[in-house]
C-alpha positions as CSV (number, residue, x, y, z in Angstrom):
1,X,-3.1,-6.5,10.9
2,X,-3.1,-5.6,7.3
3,X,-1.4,-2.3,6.2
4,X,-3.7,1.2,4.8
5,X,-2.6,3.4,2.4
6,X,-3.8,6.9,3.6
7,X,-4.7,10.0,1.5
8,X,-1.6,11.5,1.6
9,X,-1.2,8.8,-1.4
10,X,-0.1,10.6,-4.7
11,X,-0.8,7.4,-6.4
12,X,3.0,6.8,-8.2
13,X,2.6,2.9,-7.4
14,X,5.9,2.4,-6.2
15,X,4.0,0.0,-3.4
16,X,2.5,-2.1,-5.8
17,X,5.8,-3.0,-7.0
18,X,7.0,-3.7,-3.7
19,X,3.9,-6.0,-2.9
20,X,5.1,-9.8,-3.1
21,X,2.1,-10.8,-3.2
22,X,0.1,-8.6,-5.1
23,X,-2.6,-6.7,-2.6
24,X,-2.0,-3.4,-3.7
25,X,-4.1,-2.0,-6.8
26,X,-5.1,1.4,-8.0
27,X,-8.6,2.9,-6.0
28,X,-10.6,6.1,-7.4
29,X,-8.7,8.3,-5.3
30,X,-5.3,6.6,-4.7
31,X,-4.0,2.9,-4.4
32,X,-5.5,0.5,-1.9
33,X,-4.4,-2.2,0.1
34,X,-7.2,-5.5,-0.2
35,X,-6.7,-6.3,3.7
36,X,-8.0,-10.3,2.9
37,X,-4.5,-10.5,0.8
38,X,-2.2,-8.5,2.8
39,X,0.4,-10.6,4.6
40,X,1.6,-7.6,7.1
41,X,5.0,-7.9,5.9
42,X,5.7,-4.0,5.2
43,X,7.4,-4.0,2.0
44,X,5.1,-1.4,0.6
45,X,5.5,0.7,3.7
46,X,9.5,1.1,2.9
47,X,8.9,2.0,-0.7
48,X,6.4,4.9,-0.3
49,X,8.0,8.2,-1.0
50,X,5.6,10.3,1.0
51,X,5.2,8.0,4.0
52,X,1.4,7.5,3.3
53,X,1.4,3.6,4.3
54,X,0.9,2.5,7.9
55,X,-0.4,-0.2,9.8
56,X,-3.8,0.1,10.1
């Protein structure tokens, strides 16, 4: 199951450096996670300084 990125997001995009293989991308509100690309690995999860990243 792919991983969300919840509104707690303050949109620093320290997850989309941490995506290998590049799902992540800046939304109108805060970065989003493309569920077709995600691989579920959790990388972005880890680098998230405010936790807002969980499996979804």
């Amino acid at each position: 199951m792919a991983y969300v990125i919840g509104d707690e997001c303050i949109s620093c995009g320290s997850c989309a450096g941490g995506c290998p293989v590049g799902a992540i991308a800046e939304g109108d509100a805060h970065f989003e996670i493309d569920a077709d690309a995600c691989i579920s690995c959790g990388a972005c999860a880890g680098t998230c300084p405010v936790g807002a990243i969980s499996e979804g």
